[in-house]
Residue, then its C-alpha position, 0 to 999 in steps of 0.5 A: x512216308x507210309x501208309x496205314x489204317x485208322x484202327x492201327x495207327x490214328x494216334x500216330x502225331x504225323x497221321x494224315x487222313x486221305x479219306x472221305x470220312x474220318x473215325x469220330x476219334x480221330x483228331x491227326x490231320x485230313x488232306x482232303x485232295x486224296x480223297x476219293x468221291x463218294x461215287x468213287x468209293x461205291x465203285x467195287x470192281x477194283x480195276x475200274x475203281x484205279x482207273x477212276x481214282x487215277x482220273x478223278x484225283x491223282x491226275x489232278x494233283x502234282x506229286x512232288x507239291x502233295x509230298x510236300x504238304x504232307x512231309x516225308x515222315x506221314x503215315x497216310x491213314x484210311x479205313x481198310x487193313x492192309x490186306x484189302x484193295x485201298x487208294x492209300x495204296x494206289x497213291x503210295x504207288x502214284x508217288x513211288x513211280x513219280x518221285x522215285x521214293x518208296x512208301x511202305x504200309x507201316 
C-alpha cells in the first residue's frame, strides 16, 4: 500500500480515493470511510484537524478490516502534494503503527 495525489497517480488501476470529492476524470475506486467531513475539512489548524480525524473516523474503523477492503497494492489518493499536510498521511500512519506495515508516499 501507498499513498498518492490525483494529479500524479489517478490513472493508477489500484487507485482508491479516500476523499470527500473526487476530480470529474477520476474513474479508480473511492472507500468513502476515510473520508473526512466537510466540516472536517474546513478546519485549518492542522493539530486540531489530527485530533478531529482520529475521533471523527479512524477510531471508528478497525485497520486490519480496512486494509483489507483496499489490498495491500493500493495507492490512497487525495487532493494535496506531497509537501502539504493531508489525512492521507495520517491514515497511512494510523495503519503503520496498527498493523506494523510501512505505507510510503509513492
Amino acid at each position: 500500500m501507498q499513498t498518492s495525489y490525483f494529479s500524479k497517480s489517478a490513472t493508477l488501476p489500484n487507485a482508491v480515493a479516500i476523499s470527500q470529492g473526487v476530480p470529474k476524470w477520476f474513474k479508480g475506486k473511492t472507500y468513502k470511510a476515510l473520508a473526512p467531513s466537510w466540516a472536517l475539512i474546513s478546519i485549518k489548524d492542522e493539530v486540531i484537524y489530527t485530533r478531529e480525524y482520529h475521533l471523527q473516523v479512524l477510531s471508528k474503523l478497525d485497520p486490519k478490516k480496512v486494509f483489507s477492503d483496499l489490498g495491500e497494492d493500493a495507492v490512497l489518493l487525495c487532493w494535496e502534494a506531497p509537501d502539504k499536510f493531508c489525512h492521507r498521511r495520517l491514515v497511512a500512519k494510523w495503519l503503520e503503527e496498527n498493523l506494523n506495515i510501512t505505507v510510503p508516499e509513492l
